[in-house]
N, C-alpha and C positions, 0 to 999 in steps of 0.2 A: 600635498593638496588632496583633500578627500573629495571624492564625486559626492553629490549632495540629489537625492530624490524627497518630493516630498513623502509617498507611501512607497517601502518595500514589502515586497511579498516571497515571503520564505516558502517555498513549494511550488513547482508547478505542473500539480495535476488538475483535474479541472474546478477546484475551488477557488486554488491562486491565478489561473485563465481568465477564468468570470471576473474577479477581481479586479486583476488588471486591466480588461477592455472597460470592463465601466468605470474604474477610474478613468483612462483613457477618455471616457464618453464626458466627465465631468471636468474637464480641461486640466488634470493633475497631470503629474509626470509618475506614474509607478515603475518601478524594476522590479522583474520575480529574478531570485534566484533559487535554482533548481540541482541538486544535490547530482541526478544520473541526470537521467536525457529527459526533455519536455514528457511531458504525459506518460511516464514511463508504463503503461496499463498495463499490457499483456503480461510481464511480469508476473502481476500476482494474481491476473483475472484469466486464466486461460480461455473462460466459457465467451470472452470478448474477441478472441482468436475469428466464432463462427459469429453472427449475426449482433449486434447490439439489441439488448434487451432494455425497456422500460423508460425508453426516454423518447418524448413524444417528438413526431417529425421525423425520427432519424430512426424511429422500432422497426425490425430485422431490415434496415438496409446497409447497413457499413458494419465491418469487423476494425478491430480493436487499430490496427496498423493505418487503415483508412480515416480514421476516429482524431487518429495524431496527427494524421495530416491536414484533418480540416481545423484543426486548433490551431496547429503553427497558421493556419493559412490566414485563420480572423485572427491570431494575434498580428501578423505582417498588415493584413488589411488594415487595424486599427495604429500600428504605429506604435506597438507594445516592448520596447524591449525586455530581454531576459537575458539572462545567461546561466547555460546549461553546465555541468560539471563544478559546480560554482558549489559547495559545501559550507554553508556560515556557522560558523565555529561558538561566536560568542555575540552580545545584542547586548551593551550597555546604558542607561540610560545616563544622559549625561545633561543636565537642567531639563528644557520641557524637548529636548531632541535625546533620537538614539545614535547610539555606533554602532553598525553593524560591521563584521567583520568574518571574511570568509580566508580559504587559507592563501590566496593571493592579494587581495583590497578593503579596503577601508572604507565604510559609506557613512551618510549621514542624513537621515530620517527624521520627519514628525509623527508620521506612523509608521504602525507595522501589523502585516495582516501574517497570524501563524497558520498557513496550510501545510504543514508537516505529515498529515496522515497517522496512518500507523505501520508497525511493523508486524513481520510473523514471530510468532509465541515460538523461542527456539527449544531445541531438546535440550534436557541437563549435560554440562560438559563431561559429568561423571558417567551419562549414559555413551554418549557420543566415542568418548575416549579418544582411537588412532586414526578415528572412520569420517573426521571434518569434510573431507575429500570429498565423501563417496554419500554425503547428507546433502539435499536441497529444500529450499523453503520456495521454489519456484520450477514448473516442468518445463516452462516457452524454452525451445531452442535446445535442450537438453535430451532429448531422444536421441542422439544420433550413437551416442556411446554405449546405447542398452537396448540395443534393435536384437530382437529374438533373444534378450538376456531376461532375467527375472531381474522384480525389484516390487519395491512396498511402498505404496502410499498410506501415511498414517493420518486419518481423520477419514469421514465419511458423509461431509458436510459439501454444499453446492461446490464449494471452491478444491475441495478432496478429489468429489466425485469428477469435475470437470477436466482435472488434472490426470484421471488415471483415463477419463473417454480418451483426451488431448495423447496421453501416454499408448493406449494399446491401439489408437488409429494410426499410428506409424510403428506399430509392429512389436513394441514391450511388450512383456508381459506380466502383465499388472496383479499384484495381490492388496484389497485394501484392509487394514486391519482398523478398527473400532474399539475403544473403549467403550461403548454403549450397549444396551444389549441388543440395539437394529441399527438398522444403517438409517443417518438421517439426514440425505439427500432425497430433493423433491424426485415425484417419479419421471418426470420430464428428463430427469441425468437418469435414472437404475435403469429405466428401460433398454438401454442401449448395451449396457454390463454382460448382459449373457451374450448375445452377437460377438460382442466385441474379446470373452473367456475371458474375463474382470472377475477374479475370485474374492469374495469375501470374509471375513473374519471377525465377530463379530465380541462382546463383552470379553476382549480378552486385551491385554496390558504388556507392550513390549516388557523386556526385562536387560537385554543384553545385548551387544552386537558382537560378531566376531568376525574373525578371517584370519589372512596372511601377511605380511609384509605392506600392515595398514592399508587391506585391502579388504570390504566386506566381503562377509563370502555365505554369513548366517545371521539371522534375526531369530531371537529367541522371544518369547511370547507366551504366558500366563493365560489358562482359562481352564473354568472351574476347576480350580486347585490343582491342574496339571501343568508340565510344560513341555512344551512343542520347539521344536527349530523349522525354519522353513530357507530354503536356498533364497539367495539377495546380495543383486547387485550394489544396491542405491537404495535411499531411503529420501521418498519425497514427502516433506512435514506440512498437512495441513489442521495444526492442531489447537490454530489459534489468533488473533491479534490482539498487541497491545497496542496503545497512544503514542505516539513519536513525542515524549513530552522532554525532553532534554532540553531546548531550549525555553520553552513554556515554564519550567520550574525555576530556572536560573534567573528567571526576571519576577520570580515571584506569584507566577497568575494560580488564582486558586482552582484546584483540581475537586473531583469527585470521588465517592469510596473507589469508581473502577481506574482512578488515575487521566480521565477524560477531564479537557477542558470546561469548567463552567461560564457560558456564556449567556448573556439576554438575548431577548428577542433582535436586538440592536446587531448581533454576533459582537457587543464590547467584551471585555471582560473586568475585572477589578483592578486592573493596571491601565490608568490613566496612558491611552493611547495606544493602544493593544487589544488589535482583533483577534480572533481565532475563525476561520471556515475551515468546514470538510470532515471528513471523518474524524479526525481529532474533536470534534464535537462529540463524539457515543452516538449523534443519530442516526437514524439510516443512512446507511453506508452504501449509497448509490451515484452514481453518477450525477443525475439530474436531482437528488439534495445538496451535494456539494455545489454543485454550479448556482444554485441560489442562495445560498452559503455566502459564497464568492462575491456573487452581486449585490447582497443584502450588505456584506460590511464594507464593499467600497461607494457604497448610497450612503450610508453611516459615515463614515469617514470625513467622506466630501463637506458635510457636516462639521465633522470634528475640525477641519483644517477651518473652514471659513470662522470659524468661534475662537479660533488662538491665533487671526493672522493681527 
């Protein structure tokens, strides 16, 4: 027996949220499911750790952990379910329904809304080599093993910068290295960098990692035609996002040169019952776009279902 929704919603950060309460509003039955845990934010936003930025109603009064708890809270209010750890592996279309299928169940859909996001731009494995371990693409919760030790944030970018604040306010000590030739975090993050002995580095290009018994222990690093080593524990990477498009491609939706979903104003896309909201869009990559994202393709939707009942 397959469980049968009429919209699922693959993600649930806050475009697949939105989504689903307004589905919810329009008397549909949606299921998100959610890869890690609901809103997983701090993850990858550390600067969400301190106040929420740029979303109106809620500007500097919740951090990122507070932020999750009012989501679970209007999704509960509205009678939203999801299910968390829930990973969907593959999205069939099967006449004008899907199969969705994650690695425990089997559903069956007339839509589907892709909130997938994106992921972080990893280092090459050739760079990486024995040092997987001691590489992160996220700093939440990861201090505790590099207190008074050195380490390198690579990028220099809001989400860089907020991660080496996030890092040397519990005691790291922070070096960020820059392929650029300035650092290009707004001054609302640098200011805090000297207080905090956040050393910079700037137009210069890792090259190597070494250490011991696949333990880093040195970052080698390129600038003007010299090369440098610097002591390091850990390498925290913010050097980038791609589109979580893995399941987006395998049903065929057409993408953009940067690999981002193309969608209308509708959030359709070219696949006959197939939304996309959220960052997986290329648009601003904020909170409050996603969440009208969210709400804009389950208004859409609501739509598509009453035209094919």
């Amino acid at each position: 027996m397959i469980d049968k929704y009429n919209i699922i919603i693959v993600g649930g950060g806050p475009a697949g949220i939105a989504a689903g309460i307004y589905g919810k509003y329009d008397g549909n039955n949606p299921l998100i499911l959610e890869e890690k845990t609901l809103a997983w934010i701090p993850e990858n936003h550390v600067n969400l750790l301190d106040k929420l930025e740029g979303f109106p109603g809620l500007l500097n009064t919740v951090n990122g952990n507070e932020l999750i708890d009012r989501f679970k809270h209007s999704l509960s209010e509205m009678e939203v379910e999801y299910k968390e750890n829930s990973r969907v592996n593959s999205i069939i279309r099967q006449g004008s329904e899907f199969i969705v299928k994650t690695d425990t169940n089997k559903y069956k859909t007339t839509a589907v809304v892709l909130a997938t996001g994106t992921l972080p731009l990893e280092l090459p494995e050739t760079l990486v080599g024995d040092y997987k371990k001691d590489v992160f693409y996220f700093a939440y919760d990861k201090f505790q093993d590099y207190i008074g030790k050195e380490v390198v944030v690579l990028g220099s970018r809001n989400s860089g910068s907020t991660a080496a604040i996030y890092l040397a306010e519990h005691g790291v000590r922070v070096t960020i290295i820059e392929i650029k030739p300035e650092v290009q975090a707004k001054e609302k993050h640098t200011k805090y960098f000297k207080g905090l002995g956040i050393r910079t580095i700037t137009d210069a290009k890792v090259t190597k990692l070494s250490g011991k018994n696949k333990k880093l222990e040195t970052v080698s690093y390129l600038k003007d035609g010299k090369n440098y080593d610097i002591n390091c524990r850990a390498i925290f990477c913010y050097i980038g996002i791609v589109p979580n498009i893995k399941l987006a491609s395998s049903l065929g939706v057409k993408l953009d040169e940067n690999n981002y979903a193309v969608t209308n104003f509708y959030q359709t896309t070219d696949i006959d019952g197939v939304f996309v909201a959220g960052d997986m869009c290329g648009d601003l990559k904020h909170i409050v776009a996603a969440s009208g994202q969210g709400a804009k393709a389950a208004y859409n939707i609501n739509k598509y279902l009453n035209s094919h009942h």
